[in-house]
PDB file of N, CA, C and O in Angstrom:
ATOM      1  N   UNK A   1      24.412 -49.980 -37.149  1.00  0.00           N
ATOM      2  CA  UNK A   1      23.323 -49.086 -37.490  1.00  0.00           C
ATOM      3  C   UNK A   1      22.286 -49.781 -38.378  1.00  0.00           C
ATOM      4  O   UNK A   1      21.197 -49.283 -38.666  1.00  0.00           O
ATOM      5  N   UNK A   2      22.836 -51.275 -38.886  1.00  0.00           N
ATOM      6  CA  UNK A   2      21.488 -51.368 -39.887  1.00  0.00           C
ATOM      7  C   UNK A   2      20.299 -52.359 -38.970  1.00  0.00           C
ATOM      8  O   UNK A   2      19.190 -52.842 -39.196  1.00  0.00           O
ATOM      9  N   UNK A   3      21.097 -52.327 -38.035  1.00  0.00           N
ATOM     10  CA  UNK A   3      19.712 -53.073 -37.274  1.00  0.00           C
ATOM     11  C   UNK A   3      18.806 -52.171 -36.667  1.00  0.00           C
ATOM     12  O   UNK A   3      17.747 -52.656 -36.268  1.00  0.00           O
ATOM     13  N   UNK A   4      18.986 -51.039 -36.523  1.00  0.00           N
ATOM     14  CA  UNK A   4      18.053 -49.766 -36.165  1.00  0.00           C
ATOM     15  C   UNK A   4      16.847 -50.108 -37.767  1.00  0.00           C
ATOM     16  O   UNK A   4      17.073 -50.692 -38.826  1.00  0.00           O
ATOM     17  N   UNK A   5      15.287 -49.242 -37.092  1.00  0.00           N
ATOM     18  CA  UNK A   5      14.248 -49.721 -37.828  1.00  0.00           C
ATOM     19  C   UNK A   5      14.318 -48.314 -38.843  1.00  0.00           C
ATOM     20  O   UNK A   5      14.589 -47.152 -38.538  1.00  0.00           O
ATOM     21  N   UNK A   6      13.910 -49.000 -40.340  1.00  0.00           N
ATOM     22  CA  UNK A   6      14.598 -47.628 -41.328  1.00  0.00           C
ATOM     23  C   UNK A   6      14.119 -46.451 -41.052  1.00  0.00           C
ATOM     24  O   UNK A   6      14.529 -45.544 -41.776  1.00  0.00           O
ATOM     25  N   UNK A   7      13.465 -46.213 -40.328  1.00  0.00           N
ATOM     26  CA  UNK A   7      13.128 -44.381 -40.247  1.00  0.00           C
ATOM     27  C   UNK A   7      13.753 -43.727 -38.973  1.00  0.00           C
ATOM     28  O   UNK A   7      13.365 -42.691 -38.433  1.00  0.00           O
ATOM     29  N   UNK A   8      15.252 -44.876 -38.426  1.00  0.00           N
ATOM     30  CA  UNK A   8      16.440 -43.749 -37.923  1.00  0.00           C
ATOM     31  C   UNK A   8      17.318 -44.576 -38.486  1.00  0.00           C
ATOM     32  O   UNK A   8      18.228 -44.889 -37.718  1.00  0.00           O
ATOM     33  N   UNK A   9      17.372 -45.044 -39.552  1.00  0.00           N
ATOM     34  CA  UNK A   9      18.771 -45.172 -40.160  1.00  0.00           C
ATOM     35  C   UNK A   9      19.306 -44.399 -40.761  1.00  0.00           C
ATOM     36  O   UNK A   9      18.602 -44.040 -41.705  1.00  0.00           O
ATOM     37  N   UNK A  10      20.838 -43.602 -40.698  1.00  0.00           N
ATOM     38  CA  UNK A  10      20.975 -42.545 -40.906  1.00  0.00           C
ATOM     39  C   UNK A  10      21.802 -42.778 -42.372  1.00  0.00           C
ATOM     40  O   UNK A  10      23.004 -42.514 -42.341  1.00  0.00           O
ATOM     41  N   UNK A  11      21.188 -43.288 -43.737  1.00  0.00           N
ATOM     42  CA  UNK A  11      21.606 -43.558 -44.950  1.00  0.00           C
ATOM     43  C   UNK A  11      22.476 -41.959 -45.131  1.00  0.00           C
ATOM     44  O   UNK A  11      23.697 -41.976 -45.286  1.00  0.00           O
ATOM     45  N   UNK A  12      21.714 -40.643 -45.091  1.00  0.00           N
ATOM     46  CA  UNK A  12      22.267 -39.760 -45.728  1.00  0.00           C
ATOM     47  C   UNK A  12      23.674 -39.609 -45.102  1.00  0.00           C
ATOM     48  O   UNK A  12      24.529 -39.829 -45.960  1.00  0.00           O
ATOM     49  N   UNK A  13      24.064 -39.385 -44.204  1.00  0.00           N
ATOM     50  CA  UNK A  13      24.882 -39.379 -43.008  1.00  0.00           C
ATOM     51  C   UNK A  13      25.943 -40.085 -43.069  1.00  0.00           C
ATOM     52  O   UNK A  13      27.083 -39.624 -42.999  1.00  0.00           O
ATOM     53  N   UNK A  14      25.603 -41.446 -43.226  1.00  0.00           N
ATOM     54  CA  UNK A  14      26.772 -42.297 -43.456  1.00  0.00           C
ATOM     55  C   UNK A  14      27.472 -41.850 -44.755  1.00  0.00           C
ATOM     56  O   UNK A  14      28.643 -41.500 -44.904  1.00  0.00           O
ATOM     57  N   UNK A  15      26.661 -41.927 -45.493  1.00  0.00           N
ATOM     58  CA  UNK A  15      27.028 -41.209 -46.888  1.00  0.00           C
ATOM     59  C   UNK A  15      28.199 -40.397 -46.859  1.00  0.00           C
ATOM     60  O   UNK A  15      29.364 -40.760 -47.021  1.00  0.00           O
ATOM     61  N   UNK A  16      27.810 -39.393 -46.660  1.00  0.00           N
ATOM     62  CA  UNK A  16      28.132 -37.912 -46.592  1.00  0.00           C
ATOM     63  C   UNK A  16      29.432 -37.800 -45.145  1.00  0.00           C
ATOM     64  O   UNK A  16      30.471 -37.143 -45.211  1.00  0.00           O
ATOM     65  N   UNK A  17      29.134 -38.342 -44.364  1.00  0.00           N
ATOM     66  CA  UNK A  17      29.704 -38.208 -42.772  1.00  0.00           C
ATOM     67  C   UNK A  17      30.167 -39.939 -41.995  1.00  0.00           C
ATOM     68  O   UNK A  17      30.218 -40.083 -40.773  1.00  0.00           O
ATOM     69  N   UNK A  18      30.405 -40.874 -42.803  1.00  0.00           N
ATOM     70  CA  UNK A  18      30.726 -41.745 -41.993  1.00  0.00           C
ATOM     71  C   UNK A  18      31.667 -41.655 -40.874  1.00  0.00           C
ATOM     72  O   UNK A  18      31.257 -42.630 -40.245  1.00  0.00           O
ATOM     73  N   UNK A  19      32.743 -41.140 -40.088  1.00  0.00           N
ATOM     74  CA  UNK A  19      33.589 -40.861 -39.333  1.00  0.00           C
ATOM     75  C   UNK A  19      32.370 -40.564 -38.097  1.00  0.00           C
ATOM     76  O   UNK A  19      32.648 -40.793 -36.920  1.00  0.00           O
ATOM     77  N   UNK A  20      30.715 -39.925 -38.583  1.00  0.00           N
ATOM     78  CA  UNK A  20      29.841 -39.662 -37.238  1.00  0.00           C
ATOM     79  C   UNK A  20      29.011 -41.016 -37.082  1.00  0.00           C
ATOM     80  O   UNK A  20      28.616 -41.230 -35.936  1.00  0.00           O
ATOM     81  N   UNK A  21      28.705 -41.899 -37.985  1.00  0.00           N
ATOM     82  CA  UNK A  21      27.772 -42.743 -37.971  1.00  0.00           C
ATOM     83  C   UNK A  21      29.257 -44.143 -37.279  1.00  0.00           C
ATOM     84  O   UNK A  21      28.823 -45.121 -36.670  1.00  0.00           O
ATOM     85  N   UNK A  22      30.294 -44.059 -37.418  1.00  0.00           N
ATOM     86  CA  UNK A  22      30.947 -44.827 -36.839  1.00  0.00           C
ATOM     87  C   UNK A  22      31.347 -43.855 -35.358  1.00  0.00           C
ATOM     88  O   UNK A  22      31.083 -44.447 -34.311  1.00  0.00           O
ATOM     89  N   UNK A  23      31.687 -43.057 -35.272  1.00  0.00           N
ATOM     90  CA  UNK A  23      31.405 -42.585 -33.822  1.00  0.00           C
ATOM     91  C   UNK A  23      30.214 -42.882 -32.915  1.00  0.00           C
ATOM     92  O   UNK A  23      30.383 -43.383 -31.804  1.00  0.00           O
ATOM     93  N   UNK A  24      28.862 -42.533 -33.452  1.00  0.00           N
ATOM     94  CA  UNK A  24      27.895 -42.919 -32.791  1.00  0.00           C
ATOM     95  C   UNK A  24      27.731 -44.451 -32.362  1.00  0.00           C
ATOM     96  O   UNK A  24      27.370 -44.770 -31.229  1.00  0.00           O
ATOM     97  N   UNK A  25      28.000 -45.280 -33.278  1.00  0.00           N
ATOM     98  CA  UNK A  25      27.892 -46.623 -33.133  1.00  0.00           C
ATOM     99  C   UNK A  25      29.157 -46.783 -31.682  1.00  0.00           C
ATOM    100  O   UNK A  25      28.722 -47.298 -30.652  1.00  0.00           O
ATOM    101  N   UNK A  26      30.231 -46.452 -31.702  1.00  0.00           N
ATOM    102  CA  UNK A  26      30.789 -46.742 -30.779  1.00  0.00           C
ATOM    103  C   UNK A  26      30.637 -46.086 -29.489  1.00  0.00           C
ATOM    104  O   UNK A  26      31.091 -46.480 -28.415  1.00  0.00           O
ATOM    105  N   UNK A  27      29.989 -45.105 -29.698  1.00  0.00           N
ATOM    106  CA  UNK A  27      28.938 -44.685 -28.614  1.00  0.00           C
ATOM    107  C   UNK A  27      27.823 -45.277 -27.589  1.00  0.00           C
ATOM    108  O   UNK A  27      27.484 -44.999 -26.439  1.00  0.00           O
ATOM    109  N   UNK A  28      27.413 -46.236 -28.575  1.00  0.00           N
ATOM    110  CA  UNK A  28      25.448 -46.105 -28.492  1.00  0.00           C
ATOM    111  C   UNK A  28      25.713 -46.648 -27.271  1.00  0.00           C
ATOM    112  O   UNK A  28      25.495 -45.813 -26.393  1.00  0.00           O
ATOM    113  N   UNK A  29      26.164 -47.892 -26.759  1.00  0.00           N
ATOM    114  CA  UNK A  29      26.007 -48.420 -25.069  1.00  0.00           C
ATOM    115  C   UNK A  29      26.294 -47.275 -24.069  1.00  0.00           C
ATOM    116  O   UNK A  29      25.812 -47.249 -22.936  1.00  0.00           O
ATOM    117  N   UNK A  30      26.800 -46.696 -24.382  1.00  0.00           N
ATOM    118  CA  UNK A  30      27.673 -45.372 -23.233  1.00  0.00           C
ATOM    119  C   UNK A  30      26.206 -44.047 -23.344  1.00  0.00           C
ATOM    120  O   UNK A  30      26.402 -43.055 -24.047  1.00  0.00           O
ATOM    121  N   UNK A  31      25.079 -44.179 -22.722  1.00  0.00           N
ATOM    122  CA  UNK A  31      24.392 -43.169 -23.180  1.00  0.00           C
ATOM    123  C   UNK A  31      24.652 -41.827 -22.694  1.00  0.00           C
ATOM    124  O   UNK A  31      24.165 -40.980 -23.443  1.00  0.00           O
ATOM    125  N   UNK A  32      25.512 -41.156 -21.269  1.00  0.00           N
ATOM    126  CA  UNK A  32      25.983 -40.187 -21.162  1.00  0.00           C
ATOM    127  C   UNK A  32      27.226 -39.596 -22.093  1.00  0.00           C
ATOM    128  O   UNK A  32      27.432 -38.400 -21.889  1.00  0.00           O
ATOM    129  N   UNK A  33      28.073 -40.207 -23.058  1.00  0.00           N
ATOM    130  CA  UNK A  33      28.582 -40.447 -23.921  1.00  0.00           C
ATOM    131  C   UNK A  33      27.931 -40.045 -24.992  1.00  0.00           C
ATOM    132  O   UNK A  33      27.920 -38.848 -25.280  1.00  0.00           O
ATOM    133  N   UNK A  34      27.227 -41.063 -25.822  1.00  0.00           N
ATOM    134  CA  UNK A  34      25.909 -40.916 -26.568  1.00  0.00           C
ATOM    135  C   UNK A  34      25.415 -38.984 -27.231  1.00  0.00           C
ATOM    136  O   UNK A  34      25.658 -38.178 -28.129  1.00  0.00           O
ATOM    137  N   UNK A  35      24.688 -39.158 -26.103  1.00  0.00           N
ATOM    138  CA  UNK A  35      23.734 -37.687 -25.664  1.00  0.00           C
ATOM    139  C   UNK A  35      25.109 -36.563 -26.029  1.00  0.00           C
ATOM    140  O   UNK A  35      25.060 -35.961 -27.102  1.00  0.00           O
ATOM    141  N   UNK A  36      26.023 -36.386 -25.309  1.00  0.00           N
ATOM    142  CA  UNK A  36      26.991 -35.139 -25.068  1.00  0.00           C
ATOM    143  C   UNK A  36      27.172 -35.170 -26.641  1.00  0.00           C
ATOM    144  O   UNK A  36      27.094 -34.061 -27.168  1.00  0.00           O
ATOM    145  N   UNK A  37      27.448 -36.470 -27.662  1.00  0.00           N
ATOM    146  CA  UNK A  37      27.988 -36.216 -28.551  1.00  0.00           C
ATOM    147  C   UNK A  37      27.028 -35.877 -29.961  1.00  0.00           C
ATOM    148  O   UNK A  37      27.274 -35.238 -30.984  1.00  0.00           O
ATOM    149  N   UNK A  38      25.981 -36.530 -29.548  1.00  0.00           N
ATOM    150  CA  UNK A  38      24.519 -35.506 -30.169  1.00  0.00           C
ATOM    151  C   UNK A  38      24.629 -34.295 -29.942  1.00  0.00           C
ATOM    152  O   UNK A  38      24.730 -33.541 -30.910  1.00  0.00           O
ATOM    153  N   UNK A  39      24.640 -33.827 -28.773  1.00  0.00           N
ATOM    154  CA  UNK A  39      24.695 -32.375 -28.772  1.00  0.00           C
ATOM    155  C   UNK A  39      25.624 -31.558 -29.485  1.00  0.00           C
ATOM    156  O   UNK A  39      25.402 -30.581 -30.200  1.00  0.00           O
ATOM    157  N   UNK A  40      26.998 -32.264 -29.093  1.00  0.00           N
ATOM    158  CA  UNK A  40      28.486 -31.671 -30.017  1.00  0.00           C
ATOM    159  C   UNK A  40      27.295 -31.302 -31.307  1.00  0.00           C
ATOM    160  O   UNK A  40      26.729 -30.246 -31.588  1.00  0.00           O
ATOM    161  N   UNK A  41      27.221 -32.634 -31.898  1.00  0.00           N
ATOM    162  CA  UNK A  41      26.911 -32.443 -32.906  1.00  0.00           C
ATOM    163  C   UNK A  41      25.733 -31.248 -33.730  1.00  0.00           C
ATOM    164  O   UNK A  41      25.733 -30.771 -34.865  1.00  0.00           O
ATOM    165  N   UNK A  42      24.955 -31.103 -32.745  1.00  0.00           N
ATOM    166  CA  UNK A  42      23.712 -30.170 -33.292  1.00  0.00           C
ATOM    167  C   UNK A  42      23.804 -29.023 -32.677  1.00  0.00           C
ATOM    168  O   UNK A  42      23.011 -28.118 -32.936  1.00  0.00           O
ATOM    169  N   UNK A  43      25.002 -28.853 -31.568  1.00  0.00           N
ATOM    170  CA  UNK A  43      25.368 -27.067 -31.236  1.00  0.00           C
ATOM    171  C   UNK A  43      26.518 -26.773 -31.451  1.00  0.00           C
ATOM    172  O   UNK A  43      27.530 -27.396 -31.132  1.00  0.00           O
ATOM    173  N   UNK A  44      26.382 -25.453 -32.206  1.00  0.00           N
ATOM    174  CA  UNK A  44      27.916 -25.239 -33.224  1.00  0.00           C
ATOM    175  C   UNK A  44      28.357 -24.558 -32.210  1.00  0.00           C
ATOM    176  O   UNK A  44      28.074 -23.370 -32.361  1.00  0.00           O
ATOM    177  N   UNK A  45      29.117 -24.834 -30.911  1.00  0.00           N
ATOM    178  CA  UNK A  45      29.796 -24.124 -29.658  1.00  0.00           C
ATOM    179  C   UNK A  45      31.371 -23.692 -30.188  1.00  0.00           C
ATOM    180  O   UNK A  45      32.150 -23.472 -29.261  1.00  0.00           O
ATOM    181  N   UNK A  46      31.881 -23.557 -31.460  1.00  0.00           N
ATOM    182  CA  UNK A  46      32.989 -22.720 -31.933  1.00  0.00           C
ATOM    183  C   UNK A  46      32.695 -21.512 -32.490  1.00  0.00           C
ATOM    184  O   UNK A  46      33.500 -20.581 -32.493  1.00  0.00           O
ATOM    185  N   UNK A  47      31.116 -21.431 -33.171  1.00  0.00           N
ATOM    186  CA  UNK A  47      30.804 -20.112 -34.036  1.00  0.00           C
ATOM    187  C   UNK A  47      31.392 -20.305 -35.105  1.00  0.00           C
ATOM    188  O   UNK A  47      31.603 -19.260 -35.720  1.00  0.00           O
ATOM    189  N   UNK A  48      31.981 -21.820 -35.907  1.00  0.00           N
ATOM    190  CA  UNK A  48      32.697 -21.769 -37.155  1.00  0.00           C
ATOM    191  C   UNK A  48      32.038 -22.693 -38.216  1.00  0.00           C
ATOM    192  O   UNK A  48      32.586 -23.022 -39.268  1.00  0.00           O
ATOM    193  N   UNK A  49      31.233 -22.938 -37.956  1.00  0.00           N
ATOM    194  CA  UNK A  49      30.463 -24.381 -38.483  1.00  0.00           C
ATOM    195  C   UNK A  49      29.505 -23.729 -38.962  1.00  0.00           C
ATOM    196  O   UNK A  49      28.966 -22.734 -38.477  1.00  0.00           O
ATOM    197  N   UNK A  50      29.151 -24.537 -40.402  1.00  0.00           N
ATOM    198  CA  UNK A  50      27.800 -24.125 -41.636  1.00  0.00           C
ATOM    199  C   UNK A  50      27.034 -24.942 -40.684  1.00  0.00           C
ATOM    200  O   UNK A  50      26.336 -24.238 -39.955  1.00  0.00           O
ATOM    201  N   UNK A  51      26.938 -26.256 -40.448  1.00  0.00           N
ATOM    202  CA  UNK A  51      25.918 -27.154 -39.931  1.00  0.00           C
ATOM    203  C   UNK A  51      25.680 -28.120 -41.291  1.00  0.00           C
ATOM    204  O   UNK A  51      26.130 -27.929 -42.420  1.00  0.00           O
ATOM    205  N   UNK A  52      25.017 -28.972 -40.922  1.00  0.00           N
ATOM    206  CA  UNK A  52      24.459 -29.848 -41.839  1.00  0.00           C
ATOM    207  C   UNK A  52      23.479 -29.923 -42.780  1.00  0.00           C
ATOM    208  O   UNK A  52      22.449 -29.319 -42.481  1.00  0.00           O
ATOM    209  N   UNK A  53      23.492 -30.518 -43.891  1.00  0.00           N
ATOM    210  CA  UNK A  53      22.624 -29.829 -44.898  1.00  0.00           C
ATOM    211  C   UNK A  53      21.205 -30.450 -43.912  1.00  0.00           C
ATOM    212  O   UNK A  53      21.287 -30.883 -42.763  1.00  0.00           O
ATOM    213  N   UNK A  54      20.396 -30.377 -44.450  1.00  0.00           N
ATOM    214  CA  UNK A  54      18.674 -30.264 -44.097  1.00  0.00           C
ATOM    215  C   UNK A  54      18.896 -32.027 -43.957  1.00  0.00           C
ATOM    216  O   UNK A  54      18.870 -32.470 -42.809  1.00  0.00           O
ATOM    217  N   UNK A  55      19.054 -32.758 -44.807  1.00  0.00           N
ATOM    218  CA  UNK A  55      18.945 -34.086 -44.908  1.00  0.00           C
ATOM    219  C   UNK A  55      19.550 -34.826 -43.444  1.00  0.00           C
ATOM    220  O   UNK A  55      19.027 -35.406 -42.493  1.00  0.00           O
ATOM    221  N   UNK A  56      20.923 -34.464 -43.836  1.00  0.00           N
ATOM    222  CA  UNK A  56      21.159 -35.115 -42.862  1.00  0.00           C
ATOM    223  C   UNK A  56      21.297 -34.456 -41.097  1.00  0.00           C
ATOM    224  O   UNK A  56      21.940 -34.907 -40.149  1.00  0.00           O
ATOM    225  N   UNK A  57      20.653 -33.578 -41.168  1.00  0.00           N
ATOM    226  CA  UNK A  57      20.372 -32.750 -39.545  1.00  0.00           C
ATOM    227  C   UNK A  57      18.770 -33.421 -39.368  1.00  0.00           C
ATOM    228  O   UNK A  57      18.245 -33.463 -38.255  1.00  0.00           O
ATOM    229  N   UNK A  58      18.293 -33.772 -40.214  1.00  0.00           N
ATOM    230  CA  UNK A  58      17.023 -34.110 -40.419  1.00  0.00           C
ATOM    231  C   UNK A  58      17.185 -35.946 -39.270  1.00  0.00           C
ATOM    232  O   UNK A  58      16.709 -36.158 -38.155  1.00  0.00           O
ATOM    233  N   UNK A  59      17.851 -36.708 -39.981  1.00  0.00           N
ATOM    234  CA  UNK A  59      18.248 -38.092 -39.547  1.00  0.00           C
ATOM    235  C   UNK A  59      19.281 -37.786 -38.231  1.00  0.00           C
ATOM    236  O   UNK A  59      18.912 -38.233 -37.146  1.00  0.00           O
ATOM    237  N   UNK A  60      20.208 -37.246 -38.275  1.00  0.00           N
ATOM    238  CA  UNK A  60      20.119 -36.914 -36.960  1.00  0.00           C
ATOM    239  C   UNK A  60      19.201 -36.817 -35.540  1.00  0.00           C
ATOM    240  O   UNK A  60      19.154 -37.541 -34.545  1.00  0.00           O
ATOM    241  N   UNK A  61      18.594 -35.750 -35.869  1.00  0.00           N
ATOM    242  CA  UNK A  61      17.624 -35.570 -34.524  1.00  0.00           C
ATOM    243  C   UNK A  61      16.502 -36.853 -34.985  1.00  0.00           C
ATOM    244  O   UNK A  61      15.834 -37.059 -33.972  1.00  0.00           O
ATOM    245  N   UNK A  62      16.318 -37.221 -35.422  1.00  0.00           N
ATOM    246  CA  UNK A  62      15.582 -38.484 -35.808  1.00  0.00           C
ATOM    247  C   UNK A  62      15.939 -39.885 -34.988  1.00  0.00           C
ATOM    248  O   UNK A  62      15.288 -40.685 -34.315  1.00  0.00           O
ATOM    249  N   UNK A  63      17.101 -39.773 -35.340  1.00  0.00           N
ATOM    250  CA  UNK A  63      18.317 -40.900 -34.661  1.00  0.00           C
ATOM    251  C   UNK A  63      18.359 -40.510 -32.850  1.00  0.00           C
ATOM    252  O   UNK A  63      18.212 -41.344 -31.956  1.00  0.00           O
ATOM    253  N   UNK A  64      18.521 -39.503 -32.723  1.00  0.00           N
ATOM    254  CA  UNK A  64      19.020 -38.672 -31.709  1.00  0.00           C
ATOM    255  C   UNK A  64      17.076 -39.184 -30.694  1.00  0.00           C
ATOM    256  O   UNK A  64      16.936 -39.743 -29.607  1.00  0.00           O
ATOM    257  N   UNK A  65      16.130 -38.744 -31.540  1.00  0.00           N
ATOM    258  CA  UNK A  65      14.720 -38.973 -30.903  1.00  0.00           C
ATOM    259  C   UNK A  65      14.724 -40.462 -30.873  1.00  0.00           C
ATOM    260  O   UNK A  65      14.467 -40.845 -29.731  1.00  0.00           O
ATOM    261  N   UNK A  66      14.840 -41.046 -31.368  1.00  0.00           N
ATOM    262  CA  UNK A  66      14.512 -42.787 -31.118  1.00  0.00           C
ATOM    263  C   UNK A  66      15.843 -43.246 -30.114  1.00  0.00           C
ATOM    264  O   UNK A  66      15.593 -44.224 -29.409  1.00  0.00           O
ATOM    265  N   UNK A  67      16.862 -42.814 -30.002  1.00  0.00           N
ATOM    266  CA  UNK A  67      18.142 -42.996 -29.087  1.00  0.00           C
ATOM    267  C   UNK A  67      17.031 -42.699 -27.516  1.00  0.00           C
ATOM    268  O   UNK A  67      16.921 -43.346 -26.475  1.00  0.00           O
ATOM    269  N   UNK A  68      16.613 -41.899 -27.824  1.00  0.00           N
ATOM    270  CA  UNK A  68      15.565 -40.847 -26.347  1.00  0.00           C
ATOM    271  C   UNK A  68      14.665 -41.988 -25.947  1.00  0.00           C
ATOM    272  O   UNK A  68      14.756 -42.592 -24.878  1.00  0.00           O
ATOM    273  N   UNK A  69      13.959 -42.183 -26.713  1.00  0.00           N
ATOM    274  CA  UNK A  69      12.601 -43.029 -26.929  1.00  0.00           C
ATOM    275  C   UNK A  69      12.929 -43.840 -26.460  1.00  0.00           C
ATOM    276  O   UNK A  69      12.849 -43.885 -25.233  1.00  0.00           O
ATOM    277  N   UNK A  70      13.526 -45.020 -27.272  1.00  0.00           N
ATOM    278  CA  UNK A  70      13.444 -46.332 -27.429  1.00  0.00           C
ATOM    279  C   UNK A  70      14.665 -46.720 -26.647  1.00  0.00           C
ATOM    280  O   UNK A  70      14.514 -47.112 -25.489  1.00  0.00           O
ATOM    281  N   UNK A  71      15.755 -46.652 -27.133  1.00  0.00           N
ATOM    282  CA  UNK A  71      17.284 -46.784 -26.908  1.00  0.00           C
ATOM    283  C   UNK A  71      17.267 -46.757 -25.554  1.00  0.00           C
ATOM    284  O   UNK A  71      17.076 -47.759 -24.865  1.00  0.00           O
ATOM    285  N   UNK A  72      17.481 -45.531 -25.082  1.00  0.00           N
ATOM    286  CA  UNK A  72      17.668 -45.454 -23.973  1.00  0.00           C
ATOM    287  C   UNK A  72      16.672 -44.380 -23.113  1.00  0.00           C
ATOM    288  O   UNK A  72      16.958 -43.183 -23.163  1.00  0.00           O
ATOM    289  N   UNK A  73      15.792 -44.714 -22.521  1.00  0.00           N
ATOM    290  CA  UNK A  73      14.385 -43.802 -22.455  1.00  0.00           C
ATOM    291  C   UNK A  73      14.789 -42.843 -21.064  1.00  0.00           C
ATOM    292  O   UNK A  73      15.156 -43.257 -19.964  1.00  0.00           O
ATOM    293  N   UNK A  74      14.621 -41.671 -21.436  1.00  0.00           N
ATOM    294  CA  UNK A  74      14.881 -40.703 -20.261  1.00  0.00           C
ATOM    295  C   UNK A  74      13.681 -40.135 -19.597  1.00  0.00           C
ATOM    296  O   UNK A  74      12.791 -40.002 -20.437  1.00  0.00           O
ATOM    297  N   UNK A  75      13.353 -39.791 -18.549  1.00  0.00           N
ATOM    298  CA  UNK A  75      11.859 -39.596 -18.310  1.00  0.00           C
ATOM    299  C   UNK A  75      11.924 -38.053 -18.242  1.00  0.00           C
ATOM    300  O   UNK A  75      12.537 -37.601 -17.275  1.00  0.00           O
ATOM    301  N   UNK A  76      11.409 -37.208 -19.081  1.00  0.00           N
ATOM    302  CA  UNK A  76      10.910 -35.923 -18.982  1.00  0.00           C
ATOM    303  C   UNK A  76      10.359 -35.246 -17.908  1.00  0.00           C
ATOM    304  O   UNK A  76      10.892 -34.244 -17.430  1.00  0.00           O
ATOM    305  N   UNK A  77       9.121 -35.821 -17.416  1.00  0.00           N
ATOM    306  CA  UNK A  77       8.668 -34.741 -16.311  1.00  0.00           C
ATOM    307  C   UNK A  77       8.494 -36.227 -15.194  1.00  0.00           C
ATOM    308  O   UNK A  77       8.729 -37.429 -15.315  1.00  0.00           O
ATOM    309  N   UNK A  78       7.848 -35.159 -13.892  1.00  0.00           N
ATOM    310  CA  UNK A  78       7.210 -36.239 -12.820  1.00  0.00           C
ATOM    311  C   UNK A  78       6.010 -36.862 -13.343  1.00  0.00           C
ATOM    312  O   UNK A  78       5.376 -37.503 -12.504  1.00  0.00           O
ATOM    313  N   UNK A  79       5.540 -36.836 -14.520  1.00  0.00           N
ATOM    314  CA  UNK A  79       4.404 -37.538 -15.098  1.00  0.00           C
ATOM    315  C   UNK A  79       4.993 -39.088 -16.074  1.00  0.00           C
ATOM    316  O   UNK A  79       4.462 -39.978 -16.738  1.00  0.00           O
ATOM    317  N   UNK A  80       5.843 -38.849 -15.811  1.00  0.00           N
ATOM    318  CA  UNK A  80       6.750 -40.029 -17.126  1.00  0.00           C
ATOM    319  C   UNK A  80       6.655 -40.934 -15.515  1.00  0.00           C
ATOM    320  O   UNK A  80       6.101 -42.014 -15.722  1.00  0.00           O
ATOM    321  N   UNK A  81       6.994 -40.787 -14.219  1.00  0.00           N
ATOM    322  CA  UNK A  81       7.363 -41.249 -13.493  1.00  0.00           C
ATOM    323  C   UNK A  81       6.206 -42.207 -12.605  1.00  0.00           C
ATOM    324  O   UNK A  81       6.317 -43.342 -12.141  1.00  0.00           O
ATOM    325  N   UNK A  82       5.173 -41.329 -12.586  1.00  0.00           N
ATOM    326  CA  UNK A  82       3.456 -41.861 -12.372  1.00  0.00           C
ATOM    327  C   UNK A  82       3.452 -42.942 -13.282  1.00  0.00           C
ATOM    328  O   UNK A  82       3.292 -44.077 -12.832  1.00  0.00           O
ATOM    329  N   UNK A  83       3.638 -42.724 -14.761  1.00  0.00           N
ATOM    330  CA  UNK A  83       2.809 -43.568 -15.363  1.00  0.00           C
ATOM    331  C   UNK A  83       3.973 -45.150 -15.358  1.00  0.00           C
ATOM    332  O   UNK A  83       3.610 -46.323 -15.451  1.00  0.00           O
ATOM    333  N   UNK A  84       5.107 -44.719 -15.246  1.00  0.00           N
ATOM    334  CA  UNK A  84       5.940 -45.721 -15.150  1.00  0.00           C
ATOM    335  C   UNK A  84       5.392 -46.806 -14.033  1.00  0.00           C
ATOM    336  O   UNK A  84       4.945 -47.936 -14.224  1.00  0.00           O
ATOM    337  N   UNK A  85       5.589 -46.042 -12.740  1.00  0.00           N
ATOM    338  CA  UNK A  85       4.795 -46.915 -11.773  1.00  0.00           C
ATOM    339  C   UNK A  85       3.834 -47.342 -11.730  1.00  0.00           C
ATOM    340  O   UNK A  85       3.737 -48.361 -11.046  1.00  0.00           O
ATOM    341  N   UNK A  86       2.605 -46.825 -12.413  1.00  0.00           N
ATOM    342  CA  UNK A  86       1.407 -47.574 -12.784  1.00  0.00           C
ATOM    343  C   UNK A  86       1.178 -48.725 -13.370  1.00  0.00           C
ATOM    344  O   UNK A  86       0.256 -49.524 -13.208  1.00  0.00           O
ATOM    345  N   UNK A  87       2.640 -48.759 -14.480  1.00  0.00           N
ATOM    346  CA  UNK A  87       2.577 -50.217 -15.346  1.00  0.00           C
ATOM    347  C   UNK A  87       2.987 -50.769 -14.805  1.00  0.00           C
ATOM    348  O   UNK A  87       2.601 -51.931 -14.931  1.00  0.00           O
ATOM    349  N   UNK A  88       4.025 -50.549 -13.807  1.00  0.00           N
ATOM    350  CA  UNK A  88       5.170 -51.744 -13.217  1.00  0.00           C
ATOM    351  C   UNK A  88       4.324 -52.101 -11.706  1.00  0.00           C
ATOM    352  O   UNK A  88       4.784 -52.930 -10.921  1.00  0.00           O
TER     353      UNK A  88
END
């Protein structure tokens, strides 16, 4: 994780939650993997869970958006797909 650029390094997280910041890492190549376990993470599907304080739900979807982006880029609409072919 510290080779990620500091505005998705997830300092609070590790902190607070290392057992997720070492999960994710053993994640990150596997991006159907990856994704499912972002989600675990940000939908409370038991109904028993407080959730995460602000900070670190914050670096999460942060982490979770540059995973999207950069990491591993998923194309949103048939317009992601135009412009792809335009560059290539």
């Amino acid at each position: 994780m510290e080779q990620l650029p500091q505005h998705a390094q997830p300092f609070q997280t590790a902190a607070r939650y290392p057992r997720i910041v070492n999960s994710l890492a053993g994640l990150w190549q596997s991006p159907p993997r990856c994704r499912a376990y972002f989600e675990q993470l940000m939908i409370d599907e038991r109904g028993d869970r407080q959730g995460f304080p602000t900070e670190v739900a914050s670096e999460l979807a942060a982490l979770k958006d540059y995973y999207d982006s950069v990491v591993q880029p998923t194309q949103q609409t048939v317009w992601d797909e135009i412009i792809n072919r335009s560059r290539g």
